[in-house]
Structures are given as structure tokens and as C-alpha cells.
C-alpha positions, 0 to 999 in steps of 0.5 A: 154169493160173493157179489152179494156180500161185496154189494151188501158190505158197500151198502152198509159202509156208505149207510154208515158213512151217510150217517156219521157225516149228517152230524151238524154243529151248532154253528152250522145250525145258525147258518142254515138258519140265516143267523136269525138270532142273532140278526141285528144285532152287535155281537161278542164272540168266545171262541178258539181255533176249534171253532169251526163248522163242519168244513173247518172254516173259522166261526170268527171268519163265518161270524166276521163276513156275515152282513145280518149282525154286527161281529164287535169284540172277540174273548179268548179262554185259556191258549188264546183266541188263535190258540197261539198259547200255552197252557196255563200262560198269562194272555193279554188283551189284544187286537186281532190281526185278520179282523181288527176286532179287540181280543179280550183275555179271559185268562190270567187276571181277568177271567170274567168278563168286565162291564168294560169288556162288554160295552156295546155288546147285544149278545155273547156267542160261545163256540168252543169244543169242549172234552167232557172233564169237569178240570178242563177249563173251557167250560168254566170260562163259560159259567164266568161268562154267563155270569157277566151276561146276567149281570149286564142284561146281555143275551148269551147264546151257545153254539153246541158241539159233541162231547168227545167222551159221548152222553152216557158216561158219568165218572167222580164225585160231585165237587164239594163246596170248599174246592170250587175252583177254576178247574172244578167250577160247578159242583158236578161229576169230574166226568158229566156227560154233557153237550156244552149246551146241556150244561149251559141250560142245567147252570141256568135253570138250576141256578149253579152260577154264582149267587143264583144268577141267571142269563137270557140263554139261547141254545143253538143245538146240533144235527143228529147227534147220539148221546151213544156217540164218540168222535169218531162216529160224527164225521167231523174232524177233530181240531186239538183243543189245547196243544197236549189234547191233540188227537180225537182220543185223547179225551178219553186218556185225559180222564185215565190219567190227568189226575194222576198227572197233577202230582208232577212225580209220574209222567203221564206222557205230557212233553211226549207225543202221546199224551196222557196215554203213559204211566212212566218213570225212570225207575219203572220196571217196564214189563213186570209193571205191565204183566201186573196190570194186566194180571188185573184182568180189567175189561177193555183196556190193555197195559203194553210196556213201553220206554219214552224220552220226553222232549219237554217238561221236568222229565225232558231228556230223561229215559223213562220206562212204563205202560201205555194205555191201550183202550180195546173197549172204552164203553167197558172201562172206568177211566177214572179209575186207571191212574188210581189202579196204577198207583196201587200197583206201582206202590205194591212194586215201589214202595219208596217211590210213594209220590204221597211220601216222597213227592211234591207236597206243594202239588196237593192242593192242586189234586184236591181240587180236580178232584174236587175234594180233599177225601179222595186224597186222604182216604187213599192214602191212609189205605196204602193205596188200595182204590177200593177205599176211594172207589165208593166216594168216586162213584157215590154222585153219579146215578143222582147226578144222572137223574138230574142231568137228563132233564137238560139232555137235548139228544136222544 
């Protein structure tokens, strides 16, 4: 009995492993393909150090070496084409040293794509792997770039990739007109539950781009990718998307925590080695603040105290004491909801330690617009900080947007 179990145990692991491994991106696709799409063509290609196939070699190298095409110009979004920047510096236009290709910058003063940019250009590929959140600026580099395709008459093709917080959840309110900005660029949910390409197609089929633009666009989809999927369930390798998302979860936390994170008053673990996974400050009480939210009884996650140093950031130096989040069952868990739920009970705890009374006033505008309206704001302030006066507004989107979203899924 016990070698049966062994051998059905061993049967069923490698059936799984099997499976997990057999996910294959959209760049290993148009390999497989011979690169048909793109066959004579002089090529422009968006990309960072996540632009890798299965195996972890470079999309630009595969591109580069490739003899069917012609690889002429490399765009870099935010932290750069070789991801040797960091978030939020300015990045120039260069030349690249491995390829000798010129390396426009799509960040800084110039975050669409010039006619310039684009001379001698057939088509734009994009490669980059995305997190899910609507504030995470790589998918609006994709809908500026978009834009500049449709209004040059050149062809756009999306390599896709899985979303790392899978194709079911759906999180936030719809951005309203007046907050669109670079970390909220399309009037959707803050989380959307979409593949970059799903999303490329809904943009320009719906005509979300600006003034109605559309492109020529091509997606180039995945290999048995499930929309129930995490990262872990692919089998492929996570390569960090920008330096404070450096793990495979750390998607999921981002959602928990970086709204809360864009008050600048309560660390959310930026400049240590788990960002985004802590609610921490100099004057938390660790473990009363855990025992309160834990009192909550919110299914699938844990709140476990904790004290940190940061080595970096404002809070650089400084001993701060708080919770770390712990996910037990993130399909349980409204992640957005977190960082509101703490701000209740640490108001509750710290009355005079309102980040909306006592904070950055400066850093408001800034909240507004990832979350993609001044209501959330406002209407959770004047509440005392209870997320139930916001939990309605937060969730009001999303069965709509779901409707509207599955007619672009491109996976089961």
C-alpha cells in the first residue's frame, strides 16, 4: 500500500510539473512560428530585462540574431531597456552596447513615441511583463505606444505573457475621466484582470486610446495558460519587473499596500527587502496592532507582527514596528481592501497619527489619481476612516467591467 501511494503520489507530481512547464510565452510562440509575422520586415521593439522566453534568453538578443527581419530600434519604458534605472528617474536616449541599436526613452519628457522615433520602423513589438495593477506604468507605455502606431500607419504586435495576479480577479472602481493620468491611463478597474494582450485588444476594439485611435494589431498569444493561474502554477521564472517588485508575489502585496504607500507617512516596506508586505511606523505598537487585525477575522490572510530598519527611502535608519502580511489564501482576500482596513485600525489605535490630518498634503494628489478618483479620498476621510463608507464606490465597476472584459479573454 505504501508503494502504491509513493507511486501515485510521484505520478500525480510530475502530471503537474508536466503541466505547469508546458506554458509557453508569446515570444516563444513566434519562435515556434519561424517569426512569420514579422518576416521581412524592419522591426522596433519595446522591451525590458523581463523580456525573456521560457528559458530566460533576451527577446532583444532572440530578436537581434534573428536572419527573417530586420531588428532597427529598441524603446525603453520606465527603469530603461536594461532595467538599469530606478523608479521614477529621468532615462535618455542612447545606444545600446551589445546591439549597437539606438535606445529611444519612453519615460521622462518623452513618453510617446515620436514620428522620429519611428523612422524606418514596419512594426512595433512589445515584450514586457506586466503585474495587473492598473498604476503600474507598463501598460501605459503600451496604449502611448499604440497610439503612435495608429498614427504613423505602422503595425503593433504584443507578445503576451501571464498576468501575475491571474485572469479572475477584478478589484476598484473605473478611473474617472478627469484623473487619467500615467499610472491610471485607461478608464479600468485598479486591478483588471487581464493578459497585456487582452488588454491591447479591448484599447483598440473599444477605442479606449485617445481620441478613438486605432492600430493595426496583432496578438501573438500564450501556450495553455489558465486564467485561474498564479505565477507559480506556470513554470516559468519570475525576472523582477522593476527593483521593488522583486519576487513572484510581490504582485499580489502591491495591490495590498501601494495605495497606501503613495501617502509617504506609513512605510509599506519600500527600501527594505519585502516590499510592500509591511504596514510600519516608528510609533506602531507591534503586537496590539497585529492582535486587532487579526481580531477582524479577514479570511486568507494573517497579520504577524514585526519591526524593520529600512536601508533606504525617507524611513532609511529608522526602527519601525508593525505587521507583515502574510497571504494563506489570496483567492480569499480583496487586496485592495487591506491598506484601507489598516488605516482604520491604526486611526482607531493612533488617533493623531492621521496621515490625512497630519501628513503630506502635497502627496494627495498623487492618491487620487491611482485610485482614480478624488471620492475614495474624501469619502473615507469624512467617515473617520471606516472602509465600509468606500467599500461600495471600490467595488461598484467591477461585475460591468467583467462583462466587458470577457469579450477580449483570450484564455479559458
Amino acid at each position: 500500500m505504501k508503494s502504491i501511494s509513493i507511486l501515485f503520489f510521484s505520478l500525480f507530481f510530475f502530471s503537474s510539473t508536466l503541466f505547469s512547464q508546458n506554458v509557453k510565452l508569446g515570444i516563444d510562440v513566434l519562435q515556434e512560428n519561424n517569426f512569420d509575422i514579422l518576416k521581412g520586415k524592419r522591426v522596433g521593439l519595446v522591451t525590458n530585462p523581463t523580456g525573456v522566453d521560457r528559458n530566460l534568453n533576451s527577446t532583444i538578443d532572440i530578436l537581434h540574431n534573428s536572419d527573417k527581419f530586420e531588428l532597427v530600434a529598441l524603446y525603453g519604458p520606465e527603469h530603461g531597456v536594461r532595467g538599469d534605472y530606478a523608479a521614477g528617474d529621468y532615462v535618455e536616449s542612447y545606444i545600446d552596447s551589445k546591439t549597437n541599436l539606438p535606445v529611444y526613452s519612453l519615460y521622462g519628457k518623452t513618453r510617446k513615441p515620436s514620428k522620429e522615433m519611428l523612422q524606418g520602423v514596419d512594426v512595433i513589438v512589445y515584450d514586457i511583463q506586466d503585474i495587473g495593477s492598473r498604476s503600474y506604468t507598463y501598460i501605459s507605455t503600451m496604449g502611448l505606444v499604440m497610439e503612435a502606431c495608429a498614427e504613423n500607419n505602422i503595425e503593433f504586435v504584443v507578445l503576451d505573457r501571464p498576468n501575475p495576479l491571474g485572469g479572475i480577479r477584478i478589484e476598484g472602481n473605473i478611473v474617472e475621466p478627469e484623473f487619467i493620468s500615467f499610472v491610471s491611463q485607461f478608464q479600468i478597474p485598479y486591478v483588471h484582470g487581464l493578459t497585456v494582450g487582452e488588454l491591447a485588444k479591448m484599447l483598440n476594439e473599444k477605442k479606449m486610446l485617445k481620441d478613438g485611435l486605432q492600430c493595426k494589431l496583432t496578438v501573438v498569444p500564450m501556450k495553455n495558460w489558465k486564467r485561474e493561474m498564479l505565477w507559480e502554477s506556470t513554470g516559468l521564472q519570475w525576472v523582477m519587473t522593476s527593483p521593488h517588485i522583486p519576487y513572484k508575489e510581490t504582485p499580489l502585496y502591491y495591490v495590498a499596500s501601494g495605495i497606501l504607500g503613495e501617502l509617504g507617512f506609513i512605510s509599506e516596506g519600500v527600501g527594505y527587502t519585502i516590499p510592500f508586505q509591511i504596514f510600519v511606523a516608528e510609533w506602531i505598537d507591534a503586537e496590539l496592532i497585529a492582535q486587532k487585525l487579526n481580531a477582524r477575522n479577514i479570511e486568507g490572510i494573517h497579520f504577524r507582527p514585526i519591526t524593520v530598519k529600512p536601508f533606504y527611502t525617507k524611513h532609511k535608519g529608522k526602527t519601525l514596528h508593525g505587521v507583515q502580511l502574510h497571504l494563506i489564501e489570496q483567492e480569499k482576500v480583496n487586496l485592495m481592501s487591506l491598506q484601507f482596513i489598516f488605516l482604520e485600525v491604526h486611526n482607531e489605535l493612533y488617533p493623531d497619527k492621521n496621515p490625512f490630518v497630519v501628513g503630506d498634503k502635497g502627496r494627495f494628489s498623487m492618491f487620487d489619481k491611482v485610485t482614480g478618483s478624488n471620492l475614495v479620498r474624501e469619502k473615507f476621510v469624512e467617515s473617520g476612516l471606516k472602509y465600509s463608507s468606500i467599500e461600495g464606490f471600490l467595488n461598484k465597476d467591477i461585475e460591468s467591467f467583467r462583462k466587458l472584459s470577457k469579450q477580449f479573454y483570450l484564455y479559458d
